[in-house]
C-alpha positions as MATLAB code, in Angstrom:
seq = 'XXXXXXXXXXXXXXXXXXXXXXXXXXXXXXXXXXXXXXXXXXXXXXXXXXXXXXXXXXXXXXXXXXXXXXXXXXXXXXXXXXXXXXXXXXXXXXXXXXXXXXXXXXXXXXXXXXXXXXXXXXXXXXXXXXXXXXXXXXXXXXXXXXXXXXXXXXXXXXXXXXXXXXXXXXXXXXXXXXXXXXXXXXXXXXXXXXXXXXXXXXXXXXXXXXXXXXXXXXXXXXXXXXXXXXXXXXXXXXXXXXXXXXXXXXXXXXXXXXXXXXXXXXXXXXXXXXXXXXXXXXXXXXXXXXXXXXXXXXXXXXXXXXXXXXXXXXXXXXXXXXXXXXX';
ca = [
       0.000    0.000    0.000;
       1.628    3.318   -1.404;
       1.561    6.331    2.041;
       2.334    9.858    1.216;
       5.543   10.711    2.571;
       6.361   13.282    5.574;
       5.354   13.401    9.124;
       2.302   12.319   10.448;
       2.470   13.241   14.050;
       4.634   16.381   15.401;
       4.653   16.807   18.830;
       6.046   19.974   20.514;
       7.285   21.002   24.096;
       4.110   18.695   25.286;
       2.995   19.132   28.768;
       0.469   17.181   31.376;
       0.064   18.265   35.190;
      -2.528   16.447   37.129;
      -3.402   18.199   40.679;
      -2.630   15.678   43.380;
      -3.278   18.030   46.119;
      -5.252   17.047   49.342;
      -8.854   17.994   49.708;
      -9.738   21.821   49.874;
     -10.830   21.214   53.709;
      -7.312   18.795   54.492;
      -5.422   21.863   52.983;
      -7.019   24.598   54.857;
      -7.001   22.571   58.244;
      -3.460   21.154   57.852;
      -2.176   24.286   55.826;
      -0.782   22.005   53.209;
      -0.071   23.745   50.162;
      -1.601   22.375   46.391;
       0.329   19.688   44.778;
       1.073   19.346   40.926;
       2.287   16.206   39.122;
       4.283   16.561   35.921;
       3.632   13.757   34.412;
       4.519   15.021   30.865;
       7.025   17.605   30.892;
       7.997   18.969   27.688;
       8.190   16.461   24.965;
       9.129   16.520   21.722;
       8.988   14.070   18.715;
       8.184   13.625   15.266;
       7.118   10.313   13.329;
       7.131   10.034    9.742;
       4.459    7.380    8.025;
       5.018    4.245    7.807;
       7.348    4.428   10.767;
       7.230    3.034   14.220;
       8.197    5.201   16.992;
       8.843    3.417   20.629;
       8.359    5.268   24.063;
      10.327    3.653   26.181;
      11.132    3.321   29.943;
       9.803    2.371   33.353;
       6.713    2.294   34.832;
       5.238    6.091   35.658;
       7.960    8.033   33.619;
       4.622    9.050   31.529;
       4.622    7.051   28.269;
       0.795    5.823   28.720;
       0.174    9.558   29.556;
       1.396   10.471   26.307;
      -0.635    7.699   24.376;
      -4.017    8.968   25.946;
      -2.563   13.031   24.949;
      -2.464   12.005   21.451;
      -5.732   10.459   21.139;
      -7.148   12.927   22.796;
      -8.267   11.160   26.332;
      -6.545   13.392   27.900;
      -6.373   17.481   27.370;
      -2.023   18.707   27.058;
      -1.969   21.377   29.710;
       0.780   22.989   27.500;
       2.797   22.463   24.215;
       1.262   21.144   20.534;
       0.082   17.999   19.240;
      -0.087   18.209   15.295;
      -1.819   14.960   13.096;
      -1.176   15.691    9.453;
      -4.149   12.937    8.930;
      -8.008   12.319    9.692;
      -8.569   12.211   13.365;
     -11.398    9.250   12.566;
      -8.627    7.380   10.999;
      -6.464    7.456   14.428;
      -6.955    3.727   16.601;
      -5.744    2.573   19.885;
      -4.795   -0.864   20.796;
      -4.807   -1.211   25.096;
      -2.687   -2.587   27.246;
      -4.806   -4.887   28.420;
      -6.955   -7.866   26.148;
      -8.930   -8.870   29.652;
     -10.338   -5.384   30.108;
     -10.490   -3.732   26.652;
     -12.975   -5.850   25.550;
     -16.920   -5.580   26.664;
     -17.549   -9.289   28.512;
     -20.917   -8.532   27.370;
     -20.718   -8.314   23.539;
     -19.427  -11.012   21.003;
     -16.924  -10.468   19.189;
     -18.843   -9.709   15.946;
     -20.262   -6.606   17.543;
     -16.909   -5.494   19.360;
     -15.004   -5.830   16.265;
     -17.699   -4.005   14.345;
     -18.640   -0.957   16.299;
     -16.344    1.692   15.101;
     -17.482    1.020   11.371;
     -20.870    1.522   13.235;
     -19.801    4.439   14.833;
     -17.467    5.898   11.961;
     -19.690    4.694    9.352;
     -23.781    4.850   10.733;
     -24.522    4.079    7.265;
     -22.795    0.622    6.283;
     -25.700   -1.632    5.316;
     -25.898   -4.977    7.897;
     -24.604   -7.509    5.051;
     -21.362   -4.843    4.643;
     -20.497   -5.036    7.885;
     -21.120   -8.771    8.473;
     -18.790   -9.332    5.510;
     -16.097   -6.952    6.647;
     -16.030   -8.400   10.607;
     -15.507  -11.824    8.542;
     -12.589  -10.690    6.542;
     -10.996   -8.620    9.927;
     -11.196  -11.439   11.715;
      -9.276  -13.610    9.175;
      -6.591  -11.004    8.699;
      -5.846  -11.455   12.755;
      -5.512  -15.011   12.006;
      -9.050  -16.030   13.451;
     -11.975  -17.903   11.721;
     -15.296  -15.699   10.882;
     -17.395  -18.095   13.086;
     -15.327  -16.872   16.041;
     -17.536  -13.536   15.740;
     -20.398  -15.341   17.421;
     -18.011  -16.422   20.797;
     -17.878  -14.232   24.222;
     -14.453  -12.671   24.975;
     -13.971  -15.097   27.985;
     -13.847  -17.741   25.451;
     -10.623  -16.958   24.116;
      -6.656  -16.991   25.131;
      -4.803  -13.847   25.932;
      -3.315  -13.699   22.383;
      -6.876  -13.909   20.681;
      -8.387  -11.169   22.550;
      -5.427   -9.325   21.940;
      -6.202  -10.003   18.030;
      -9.736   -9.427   18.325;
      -8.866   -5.892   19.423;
      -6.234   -5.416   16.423;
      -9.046   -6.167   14.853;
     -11.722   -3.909   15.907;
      -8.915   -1.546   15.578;
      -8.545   -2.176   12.405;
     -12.610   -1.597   11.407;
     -12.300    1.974   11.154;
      -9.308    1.767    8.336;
      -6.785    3.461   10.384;
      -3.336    4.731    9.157;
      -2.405    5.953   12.703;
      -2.292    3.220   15.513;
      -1.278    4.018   19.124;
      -0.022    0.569   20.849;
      -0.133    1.082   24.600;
       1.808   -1.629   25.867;
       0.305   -4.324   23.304;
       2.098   -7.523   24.311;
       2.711   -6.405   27.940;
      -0.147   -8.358   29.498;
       0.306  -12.386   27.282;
       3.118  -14.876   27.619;
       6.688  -14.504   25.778;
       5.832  -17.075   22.780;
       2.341  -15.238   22.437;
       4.055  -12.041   22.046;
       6.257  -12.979   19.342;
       3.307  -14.180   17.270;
       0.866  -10.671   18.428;
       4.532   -8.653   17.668;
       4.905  -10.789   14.107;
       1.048  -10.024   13.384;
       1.381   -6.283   13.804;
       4.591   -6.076   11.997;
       3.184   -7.613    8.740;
      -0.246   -5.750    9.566;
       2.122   -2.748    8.696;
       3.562   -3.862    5.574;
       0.873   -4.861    3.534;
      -1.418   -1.679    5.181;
       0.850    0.409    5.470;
       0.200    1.989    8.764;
       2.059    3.680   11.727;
       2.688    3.218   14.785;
       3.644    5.041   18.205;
       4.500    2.402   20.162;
       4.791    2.000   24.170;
       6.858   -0.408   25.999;
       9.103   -0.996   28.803;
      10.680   -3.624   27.474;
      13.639   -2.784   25.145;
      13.911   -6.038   23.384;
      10.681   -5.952   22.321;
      10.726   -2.787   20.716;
      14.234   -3.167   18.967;
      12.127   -5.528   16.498;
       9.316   -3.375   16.408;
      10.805    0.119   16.066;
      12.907    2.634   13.469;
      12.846    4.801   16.335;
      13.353    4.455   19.604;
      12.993    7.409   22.436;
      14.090    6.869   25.911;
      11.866    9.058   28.682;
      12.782    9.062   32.557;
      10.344   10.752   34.864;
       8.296   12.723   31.916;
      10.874   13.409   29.562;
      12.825   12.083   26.612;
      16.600   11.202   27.628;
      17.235   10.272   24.387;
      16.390    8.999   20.593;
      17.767    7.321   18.212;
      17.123    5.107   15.012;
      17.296    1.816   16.809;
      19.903    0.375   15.144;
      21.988    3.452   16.582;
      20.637    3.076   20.007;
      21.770   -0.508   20.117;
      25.183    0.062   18.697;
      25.970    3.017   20.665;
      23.529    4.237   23.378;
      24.408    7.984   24.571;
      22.831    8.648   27.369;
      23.664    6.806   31.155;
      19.647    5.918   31.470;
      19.623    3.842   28.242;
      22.419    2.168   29.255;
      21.554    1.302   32.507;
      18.204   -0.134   30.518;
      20.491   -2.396   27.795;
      22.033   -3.470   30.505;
      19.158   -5.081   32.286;
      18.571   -7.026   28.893;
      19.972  -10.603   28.961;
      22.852  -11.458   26.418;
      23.241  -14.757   25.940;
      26.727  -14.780   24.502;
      27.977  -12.706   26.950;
      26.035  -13.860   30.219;
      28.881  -13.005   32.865;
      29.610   -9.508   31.546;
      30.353   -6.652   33.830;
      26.873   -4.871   34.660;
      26.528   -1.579   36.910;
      23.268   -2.243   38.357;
      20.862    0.647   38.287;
      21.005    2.050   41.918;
      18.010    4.118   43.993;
      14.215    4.874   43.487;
      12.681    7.037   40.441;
      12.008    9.924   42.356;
       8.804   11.318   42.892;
       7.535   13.401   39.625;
       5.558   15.331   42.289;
       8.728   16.658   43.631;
      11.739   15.890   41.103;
      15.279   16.349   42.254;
      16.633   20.018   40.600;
      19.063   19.786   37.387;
      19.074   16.631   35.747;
      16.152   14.469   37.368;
      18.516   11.556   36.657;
      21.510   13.105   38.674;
      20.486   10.766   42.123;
      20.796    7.396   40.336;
      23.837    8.503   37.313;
      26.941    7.088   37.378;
      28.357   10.135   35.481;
      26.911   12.982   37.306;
      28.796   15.924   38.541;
      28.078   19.487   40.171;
      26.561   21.202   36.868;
      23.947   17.669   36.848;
      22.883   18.422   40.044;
      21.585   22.851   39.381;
      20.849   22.955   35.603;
      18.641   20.653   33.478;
      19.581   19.503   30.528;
      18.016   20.295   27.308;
      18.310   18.197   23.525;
      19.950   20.811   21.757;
      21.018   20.957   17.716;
      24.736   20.613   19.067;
      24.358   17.918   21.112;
      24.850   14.773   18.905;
      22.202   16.480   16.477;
      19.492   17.158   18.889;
      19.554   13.038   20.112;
      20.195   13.273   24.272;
      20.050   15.703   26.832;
      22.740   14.989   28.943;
      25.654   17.358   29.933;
      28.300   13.967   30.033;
      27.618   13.740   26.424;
      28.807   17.177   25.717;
      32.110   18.302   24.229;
      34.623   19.608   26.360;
      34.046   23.020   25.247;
      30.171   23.019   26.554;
      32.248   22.283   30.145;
      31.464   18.501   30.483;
      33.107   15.241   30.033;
      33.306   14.061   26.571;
      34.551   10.895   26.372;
      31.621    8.622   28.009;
];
């Protein structure tokens, strides 16, 4: 399937705070002051069509925040989100195959309700026929439309919601943790699925994932966030070869090589910190091997003379910006 080239999704200095404070009457009695998470804290990315872009990093550092800002769930409180595309053609798949799916419906109906939504005026027979054919391109049999969601294995719910994703013809699909929830050999076939869903429909795909080795076969772009921001990104191959910043190396090295099993491994020391109160400078400075004074006062920025705009990190620097080069 031929895509028009260029960006699809630009996303500027994007922002989400969520008030965490105490109750109006705690505050006043207690004379505790409002409390604001950042849970998104000025983001930027760009991904072209027919690409797959991965958000990765651990749990809370505001990747799932980001999926539900570019759908539109949730409202930025600051910065841009620009779709060069039709908003009806943007799809989410959930993190989770045991809750995204209505225990009440079959699958028939699940998988056909945003054509009914999208599309009010599908005749019956067109729809029938086109749940059919979805369900075969998941690699399920048309009679499985009349079955209850309970009556399926993690990896077939999983495909019956690629499915209904696919019903309204998207070319934008937002993955929010897809494989996170089924077993490893399960994964490979949902990850395999996708992957060849994008070839032959040429669609794209931000991806989210805490798991690095997943998304070095899924993704041509990888970007690295810790505690609301993006560290780092690079095409994956890149990232693989020669991570930049201390977080993504930290995260290779939790990955398991099995021709090097005894290698040397600095184990990732201390707690994220809270994003309701992040550390000043670097929010990475408590737990970085590499950090010095400057880490610990300013925050760094991904700036065009900074290995072309691809980490904020002050070690990465040339010794001219004041900072250790050679890491």
């Amino acid at each position: 399937m031929t895509q028009r080239s260029g960006a699809i999704l630009e996303v500027d200095a994007l922002e989400r705070r969520f008030d965490v404070s105490a109750p109006w009457l705690n505050r006043l009695l207690e004379g505790r002051p409002r409390r604001t998470l950042r849970a998104v804290d000025g983001v930027d990315f760009t991904i072209q069509r027919g690409q797959t872009l991965a958000l990765v990093g651990e749990s809370g550092c505001g990747k799932s925040t980001i999926a539900k800002l570019v759908t539109g769930l949730h409202a930025p409180s600051g910065g841009a989100i620009r779709f060069h595309g039709d908003r009806d053609r943007m799809q989410m798949i959930f993190q989770d195959p045991f809750a995204s799916l209505n225990p009440r419906w079959r699958v028939a109906r699940i998988v056909a309700e945003p054509l009914r939504t999208l599309r009010p005026d599908t005749p019956e027979p067109e729809v029938t026929a086109r749940v059919a054919d979805l369900l075969r391109t998941v690699g399920l049999s048309p009679t499985d439309g009349t079955k209850f969601p309970h009556e399926f294995s993690g990896g077939q719910r999983q495909r019956i919601s690629i499915a209904r994703a696919l019903a309204g013809e998207p070319e934008f699909l937002v993955c929010d943790e897809p494989t996170s929830a089924l077993d490893v050999s399960v994964q490979a076939q949902v990850l395999n699925l996708m992957k060849r869903l994008q070839r032959e429909m040429g669609l794209t795909y931000l991806f989210i994932s805490h798991d690095l080795s997943v998304v070095r076969h899924m993704a041509d772009v990888i970007a690295v966030m810790y505690l609301g921001r993006i560290v780092e990104i690079q095409p994956t191959a890149d990232l693989f070869a020669a991570p930049l910043h201390p977080y993504t190396r930290l995260l290779l090295d939790t990955i398991p090589d099995l021709e090097a099993p005894d290698r040397n491994r600095i184990p990732m020391g201390g707690e994220v910190p809270s994003p309701v109160s992040p550390p000043p400078g670097c929010s990475f400075h408590p737990r970085c091997p590499l950090a010095f004074d400057r880490c610990r006062t300013e925050r760094p920025e991904r700036r065009a003379d900074v290995h072309d705009r691809r980490v904020a990190c002050f070690a990465c620097e040339t010794p001219a910006d004041g900072a250790a080069a050679d890491v």
